[in-house]
C-alpha positions, 0 to 999 in steps of 0.5 A: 923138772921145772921146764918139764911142769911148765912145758904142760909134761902130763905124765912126770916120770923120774920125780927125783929132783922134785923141789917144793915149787913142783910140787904145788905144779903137780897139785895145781894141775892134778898131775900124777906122782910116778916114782920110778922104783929103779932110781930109788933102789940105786940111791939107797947105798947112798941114803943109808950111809948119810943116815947111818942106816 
């Protein structure tokens, strides 16, 4: 994702390993947040036994 932000990407999508320093590029550049809902919906077996949900 990193490379991406610092390649001068204007439209991130699949902000799945979005780390703390990607996140000040993103508000530093005014780019847009664009979660893709398929990503999450597929980790969320995973999230709901790490959390015992």
């Amino acid at each position: 994702m990193a490379s991406c932000l610092d390649a001068g990407v204007d439209a991130p999508n699949h902000l799945l390993q979005l780390d703390e320093n990607g996140v000040t590029i993103l508000l530093q550049k005014k780019l847009p947040f664009v979660v893709t809902l398929d990503d999450l919906i597929a980790l969320e077996k995973g999230d709901l036994e790490a959390w015992n949900g």
